[in-house]
C-alpha positions, 0 to 999 in steps of 0.5 A, a space after each residue: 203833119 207827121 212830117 212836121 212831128 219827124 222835124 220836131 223830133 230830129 230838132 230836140 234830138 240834136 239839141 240833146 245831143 249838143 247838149 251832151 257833147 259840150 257838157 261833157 267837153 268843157 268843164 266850164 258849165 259849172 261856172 256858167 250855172 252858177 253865174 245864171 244862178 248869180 244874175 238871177 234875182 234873189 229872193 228877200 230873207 
């Protein structure tokens, strides 16, 4: 079982840190968000 936790663990941590690099290496992200946020549907006024 605790085996099982370290993975989980070691799993989020490379996310994290996947995360990180490509956030801080390309300047891109934000144009990404904001097309997410386009394609998602929007609430009627």
């Amino acid at each position: 079982m605790r085996f099982f936790m370290f993975l989980f663990v070691l799993f989020i941590m490379t996310l994290i840190v996947l995360y990180v690099m490509g956030a801080s290496r390309t300047p891109n992200t934000r144009m990404i968000e904001q097309e997410i946020d386009l394609n998602a549907p929007q609430p009627d006024p």
